[in-house]
C-alpha positions as CSV (number, residue, x, y, z in Angstrom):
1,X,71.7,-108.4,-2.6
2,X,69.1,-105.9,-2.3
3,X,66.1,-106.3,0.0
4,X,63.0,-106.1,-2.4
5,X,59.8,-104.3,-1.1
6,X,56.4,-104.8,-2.7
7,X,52.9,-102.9,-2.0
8,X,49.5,-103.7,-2.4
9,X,47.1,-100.9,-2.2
10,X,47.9,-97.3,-2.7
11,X,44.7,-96.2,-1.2
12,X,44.3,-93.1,1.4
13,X,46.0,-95.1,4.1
14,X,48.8,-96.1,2.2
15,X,49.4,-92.6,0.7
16,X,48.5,-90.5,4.1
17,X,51.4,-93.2,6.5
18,X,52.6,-96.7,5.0
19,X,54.1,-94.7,2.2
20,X,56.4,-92.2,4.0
21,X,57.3,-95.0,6.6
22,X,58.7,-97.2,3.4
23,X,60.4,-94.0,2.0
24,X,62.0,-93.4,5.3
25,X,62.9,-96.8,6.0
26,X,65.0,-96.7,2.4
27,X,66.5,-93.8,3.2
28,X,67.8,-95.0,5.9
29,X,68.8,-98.5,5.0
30,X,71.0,-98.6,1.5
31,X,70.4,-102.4,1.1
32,X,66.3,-101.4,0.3
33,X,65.2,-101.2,-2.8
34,X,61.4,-100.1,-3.2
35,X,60.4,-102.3,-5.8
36,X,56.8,-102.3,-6.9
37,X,53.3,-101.3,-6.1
38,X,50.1,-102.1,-7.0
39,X,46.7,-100.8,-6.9
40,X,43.8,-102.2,-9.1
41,X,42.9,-98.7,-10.2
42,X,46.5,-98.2,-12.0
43,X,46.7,-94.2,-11.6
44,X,46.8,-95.1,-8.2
45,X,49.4,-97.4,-8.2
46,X,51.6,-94.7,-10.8
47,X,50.5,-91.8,-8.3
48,X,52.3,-93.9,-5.1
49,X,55.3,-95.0,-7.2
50,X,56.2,-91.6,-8.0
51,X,55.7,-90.6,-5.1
52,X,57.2,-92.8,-2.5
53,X,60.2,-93.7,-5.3
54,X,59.3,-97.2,-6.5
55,X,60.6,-98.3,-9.4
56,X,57.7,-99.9,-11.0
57,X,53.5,-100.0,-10.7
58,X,51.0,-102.9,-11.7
59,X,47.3,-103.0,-11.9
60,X,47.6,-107.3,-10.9
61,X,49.5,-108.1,-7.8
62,X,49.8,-111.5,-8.9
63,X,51.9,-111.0,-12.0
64,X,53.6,-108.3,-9.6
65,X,54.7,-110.8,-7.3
66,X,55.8,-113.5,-10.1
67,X,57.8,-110.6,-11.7
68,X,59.5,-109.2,-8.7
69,X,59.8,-111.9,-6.2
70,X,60.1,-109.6,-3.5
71,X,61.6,-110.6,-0.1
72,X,58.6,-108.5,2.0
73,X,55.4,-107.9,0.7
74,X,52.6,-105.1,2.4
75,X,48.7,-105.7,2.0
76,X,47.1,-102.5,2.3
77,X,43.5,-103.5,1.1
78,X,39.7,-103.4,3.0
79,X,38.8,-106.4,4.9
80,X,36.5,-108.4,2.3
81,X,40.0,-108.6,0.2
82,X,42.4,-109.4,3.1
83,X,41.6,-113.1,3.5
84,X,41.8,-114.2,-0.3
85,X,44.8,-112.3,-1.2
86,X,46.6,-113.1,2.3
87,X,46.5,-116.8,1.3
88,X,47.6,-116.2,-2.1
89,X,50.3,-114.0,-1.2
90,X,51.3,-116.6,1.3
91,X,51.2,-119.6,-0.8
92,X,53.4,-118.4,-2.9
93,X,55.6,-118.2,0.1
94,X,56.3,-114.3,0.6
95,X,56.4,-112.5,4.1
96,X,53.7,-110.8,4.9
97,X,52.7,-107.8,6.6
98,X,48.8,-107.1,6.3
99,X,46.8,-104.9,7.6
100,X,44.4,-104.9,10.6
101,X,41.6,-106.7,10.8
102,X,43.3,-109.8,10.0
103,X,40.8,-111.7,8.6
104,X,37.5,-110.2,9.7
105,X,36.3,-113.8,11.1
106,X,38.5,-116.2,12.9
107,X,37.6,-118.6,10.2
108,X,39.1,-116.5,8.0
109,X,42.6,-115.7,10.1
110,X,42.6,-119.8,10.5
111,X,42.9,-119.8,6.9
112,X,45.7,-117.6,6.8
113,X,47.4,-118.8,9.2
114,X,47.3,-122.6,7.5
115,X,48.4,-120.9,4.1
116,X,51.6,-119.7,5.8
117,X,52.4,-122.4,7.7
118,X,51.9,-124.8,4.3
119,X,55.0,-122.1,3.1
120,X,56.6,-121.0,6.6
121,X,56.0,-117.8,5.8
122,X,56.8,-115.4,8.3
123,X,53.7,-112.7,8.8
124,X,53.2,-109.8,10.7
125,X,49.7,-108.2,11.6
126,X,49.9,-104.2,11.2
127,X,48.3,-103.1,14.6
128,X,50.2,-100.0,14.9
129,X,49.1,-98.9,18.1
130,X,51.6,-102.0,19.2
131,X,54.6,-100.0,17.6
132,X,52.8,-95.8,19.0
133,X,56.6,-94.5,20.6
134,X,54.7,-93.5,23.5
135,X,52.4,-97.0,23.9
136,X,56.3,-98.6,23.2
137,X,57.5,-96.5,26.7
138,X,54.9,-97.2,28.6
139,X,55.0,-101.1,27.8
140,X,58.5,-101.3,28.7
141,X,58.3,-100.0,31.7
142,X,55.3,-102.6,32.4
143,X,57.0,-105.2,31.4
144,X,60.3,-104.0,33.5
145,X,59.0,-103.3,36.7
146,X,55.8,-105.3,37.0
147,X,54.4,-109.1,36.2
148,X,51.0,-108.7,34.7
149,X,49.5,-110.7,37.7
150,X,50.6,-107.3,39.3
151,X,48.9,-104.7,37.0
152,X,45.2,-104.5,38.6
153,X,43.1,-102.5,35.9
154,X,43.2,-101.0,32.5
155,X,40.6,-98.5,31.2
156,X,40.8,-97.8,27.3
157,X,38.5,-95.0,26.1
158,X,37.6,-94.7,22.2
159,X,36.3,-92.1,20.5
160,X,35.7,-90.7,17.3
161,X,33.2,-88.5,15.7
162,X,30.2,-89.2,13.6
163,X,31.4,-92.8,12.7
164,X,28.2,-94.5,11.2
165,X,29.8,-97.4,10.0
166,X,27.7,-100.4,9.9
167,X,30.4,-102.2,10.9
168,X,32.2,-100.6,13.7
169,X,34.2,-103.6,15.2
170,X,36.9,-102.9,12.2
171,X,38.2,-100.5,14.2
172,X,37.4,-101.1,17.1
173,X,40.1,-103.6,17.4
174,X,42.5,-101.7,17.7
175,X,41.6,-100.9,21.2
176,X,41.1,-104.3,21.7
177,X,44.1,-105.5,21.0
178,X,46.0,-102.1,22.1
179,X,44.6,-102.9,25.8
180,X,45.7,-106.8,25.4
181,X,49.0,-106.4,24.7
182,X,49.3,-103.2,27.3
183,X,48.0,-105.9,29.7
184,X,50.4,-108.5,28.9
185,X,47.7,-111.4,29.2
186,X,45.0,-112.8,27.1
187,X,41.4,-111.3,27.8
188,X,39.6,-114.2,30.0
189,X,36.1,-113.1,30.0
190,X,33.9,-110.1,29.1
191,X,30.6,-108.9,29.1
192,X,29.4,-106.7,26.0
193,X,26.7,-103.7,26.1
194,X,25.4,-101.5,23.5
195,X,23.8,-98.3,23.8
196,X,21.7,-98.3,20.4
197,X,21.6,-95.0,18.5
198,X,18.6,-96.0,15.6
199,X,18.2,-92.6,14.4
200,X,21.9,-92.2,13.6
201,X,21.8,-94.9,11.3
202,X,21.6,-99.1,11.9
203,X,23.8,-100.3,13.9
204,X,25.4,-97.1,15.1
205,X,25.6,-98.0,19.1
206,X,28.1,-97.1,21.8
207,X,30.2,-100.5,22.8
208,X,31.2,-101.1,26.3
209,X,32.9,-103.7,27.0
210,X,33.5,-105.0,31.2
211,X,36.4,-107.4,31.4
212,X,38.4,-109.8,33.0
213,X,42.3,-111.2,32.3
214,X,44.0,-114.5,32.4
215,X,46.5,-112.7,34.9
216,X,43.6,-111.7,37.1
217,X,43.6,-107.9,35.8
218,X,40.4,-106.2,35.4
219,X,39.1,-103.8,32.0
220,X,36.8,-101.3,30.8
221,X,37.2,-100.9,26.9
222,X,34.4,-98.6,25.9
223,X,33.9,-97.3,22.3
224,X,32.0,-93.6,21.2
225,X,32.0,-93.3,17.2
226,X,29.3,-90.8,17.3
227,X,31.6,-88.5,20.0
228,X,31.9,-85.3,19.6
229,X,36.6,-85.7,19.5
230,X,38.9,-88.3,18.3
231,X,40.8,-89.1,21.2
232,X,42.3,-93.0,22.7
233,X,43.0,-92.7,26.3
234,X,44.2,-95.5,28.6
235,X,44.7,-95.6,32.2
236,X,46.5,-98.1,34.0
237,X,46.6,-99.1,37.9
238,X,49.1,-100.8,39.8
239,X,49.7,-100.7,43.8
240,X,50.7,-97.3,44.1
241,X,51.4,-96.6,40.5
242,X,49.0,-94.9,37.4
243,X,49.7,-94.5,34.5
244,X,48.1,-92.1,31.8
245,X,48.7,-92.7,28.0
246,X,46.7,-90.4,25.5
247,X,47.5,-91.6,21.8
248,X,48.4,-89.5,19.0
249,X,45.7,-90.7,17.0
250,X,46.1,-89.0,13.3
251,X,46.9,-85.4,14.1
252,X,43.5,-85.8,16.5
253,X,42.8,-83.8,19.8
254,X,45.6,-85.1,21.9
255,X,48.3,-85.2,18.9
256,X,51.3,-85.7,19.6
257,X,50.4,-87.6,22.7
258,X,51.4,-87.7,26.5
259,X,52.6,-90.2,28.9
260,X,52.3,-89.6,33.1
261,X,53.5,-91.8,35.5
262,X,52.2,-91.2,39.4
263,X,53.6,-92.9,41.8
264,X,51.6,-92.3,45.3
265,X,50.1,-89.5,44.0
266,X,53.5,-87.8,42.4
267,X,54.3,-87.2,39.1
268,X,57.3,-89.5,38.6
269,X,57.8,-89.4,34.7
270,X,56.3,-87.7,31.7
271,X,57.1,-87.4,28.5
272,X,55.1,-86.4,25.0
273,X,55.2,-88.5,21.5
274,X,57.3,-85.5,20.1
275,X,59.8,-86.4,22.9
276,X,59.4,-90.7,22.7
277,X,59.5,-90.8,18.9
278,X,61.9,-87.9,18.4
279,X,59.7,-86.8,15.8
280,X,57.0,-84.5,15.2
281,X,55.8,-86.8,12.0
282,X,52.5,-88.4,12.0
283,X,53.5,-91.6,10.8
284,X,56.1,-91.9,13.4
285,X,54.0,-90.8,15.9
286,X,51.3,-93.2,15.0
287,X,53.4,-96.2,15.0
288,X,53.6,-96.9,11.1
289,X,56.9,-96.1,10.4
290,X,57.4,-98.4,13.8
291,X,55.8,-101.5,12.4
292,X,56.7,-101.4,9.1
293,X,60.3,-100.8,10.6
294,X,60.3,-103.5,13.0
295,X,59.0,-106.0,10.0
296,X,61.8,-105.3,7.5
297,X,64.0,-105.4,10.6
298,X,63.0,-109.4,11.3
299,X,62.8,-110.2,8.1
300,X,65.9,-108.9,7.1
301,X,67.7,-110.7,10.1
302,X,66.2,-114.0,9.6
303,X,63.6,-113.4,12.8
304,X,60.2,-114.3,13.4
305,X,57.9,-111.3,13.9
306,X,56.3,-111.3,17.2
307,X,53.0,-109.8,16.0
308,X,52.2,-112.4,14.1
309,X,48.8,-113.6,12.4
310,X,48.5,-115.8,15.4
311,X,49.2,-113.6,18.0
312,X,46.0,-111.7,16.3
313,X,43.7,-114.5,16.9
314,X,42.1,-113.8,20.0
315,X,41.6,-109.9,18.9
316,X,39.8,-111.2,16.1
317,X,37.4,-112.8,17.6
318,X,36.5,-110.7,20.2
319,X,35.7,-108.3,17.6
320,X,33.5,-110.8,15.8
321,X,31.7,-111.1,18.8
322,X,30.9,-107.2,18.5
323,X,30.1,-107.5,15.0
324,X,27.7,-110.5,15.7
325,X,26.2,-108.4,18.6
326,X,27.0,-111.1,21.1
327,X,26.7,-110.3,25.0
328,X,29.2,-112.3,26.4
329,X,32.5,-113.8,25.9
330,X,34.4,-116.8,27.8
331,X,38.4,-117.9,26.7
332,X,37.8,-121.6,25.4
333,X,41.2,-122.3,24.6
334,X,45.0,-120.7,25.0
335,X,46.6,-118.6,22.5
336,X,49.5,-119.7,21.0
């Protein structure tokens, strides 16, 4: 039986990663078949189709998904669409993989998360820095050699140039949830400060953000989208050991990306995103082609996704706190 891949949204992300990560992934696995796509401007939807070699486009992802009962679907759509289609998607009982935010309130991620557990459908959040080759090494070497209570600080540094946006915090959490799950623990409390930038436009500020780990870790996240690069750096301390990860963010200033590892003041390890990913392909060095990969993968093989809508939560609303311009943050409850 052939594993049946639908698409919602053929926009510019779609088109510039999610689209040669699904052609690759068929490439490479005979038992895919790329099976529709949809977009509601249908030249869209025809352009991506023969592009990325589906078989069929729609204009309504509805009748799409009554028509092809596919065994994966993708949501590739802005935030103010996520929630409402999400839950319809997952009614019908489809895995999901949507991407970030998901939700853009924790309100609306609850209501996800209730439509797919009406249907256990299994759901994946598309946080790709998760899935970055290089973020990949670095994690699994954490994760070997240290227990989180042992990792003491993490600085993540975000920075793009002459982002206006209104709304900042929808990307913005990526590094939030990029330093969470580099961390290994839940985010325990944090302070927020804005540097204000009026003339730039409303609501255009620098975000800094001081803070403190279930495992005892300390943070510094701090946000520039009025920089003058496009850069994500993090740096990670543990006794005697720092680590320093520079992302391959789009083919941006540090493209493809480097990973050091100094131990007592030694370089004990390096290697570049060229090197971890065995590619020199933006969406494999970005992490698409990994969580797209990893998706199909589990749901293929009957798994559970592990970055799953509730494993999102917390991210979600720490970035509602930036969007609501709140100072300070306290964990209320554990994540499940």
């Amino acid at each position: 039986m052939p594993f049946k891949i639908c698409v919602i949204g053929c926009g510019q992300i779609a088109v510039g990663y999610h689209g040669p990560a699904y052609q690759r992934y068929a490439a490479q696995n005979l038992d895919v078949t790329l099976a529709a796509c949809c977009d509601i401007d249908l030249a869209k939807a025809y352009a991506f189709r023969e592009r990325f070699g589906f078989q069929r486009s729609y204009q309504n992802y509805l009748l799409m998904l009554d028509q092809e009962k596919p065994d994966a679907v993708c949501l590739l759509v802005p935030p103010d669409q996520t929630c409402e289609m999400s839950c319809a998607i997952l009614g019908k009982g489809f895995p999901l993989l949507t991407e970030k935010p998901s939700g853009r309130t924790v309100a609306e991620l609850d209501q996800m998360i209730t439509a797919a557990r009406k249907t256990n459908a299994p759901t994946q959040v598309a946080f790709n820095r998760r899935y970055t080759p290089l973020l990949q090494v670095l994690k699994t070497y954490l994760s070997r050699h240290f227990t989180p209570d042992e990792i003491q600080h993490i600085r993540y540094d975000f920075s793009r140039i002459d982002r206006r946006d209104y709304d900042f915090s929808t990307t913005a959490i990526h590094g939030i949830d990029a330093a969470r799950y580099i961390i290994g623990s839940d985010y325990q409390h944090i302070r927020f400060h804005y540097q204000d930038f009026p003339a730039l436009g409303p609501r255009v500020a620098n975000i800094l953000m001081d803070c403190t780990f279930v495992s005892g870790a300390t943070g510094q996240l701090n946000f520039y989208p009025v920089s003058g690069v496009v850069t994500e750096r993090a740096t990670v301390h543990a006794f005697n050991h720092t680590f320093f990860l520079s992302l391959p963010i789009w083919n941006a200033f540090d493209s493809p990306g480097k990973l050091q590892h100094i131990k007592k003041g030694k370089v004990v390890f390096e290697t570049t995103g060229q090197e971890a990913s065995k590619s020199d392909e933006e969406f494999v060095l970005n992490g698409f082609y990994g969580e797209n990969a990893s998706f199909f993968d589990d749901i293929k093989s009957g798994r559970r996704p592990e970055g799953s809508l509730e494993t999102s939560r917390q991210s979600v609303e720490i970035a509602d706190f930036i969007r609501e311009r709140k100072t300070e943050y306290t964990l209320q409850e554990v994540y499940e």
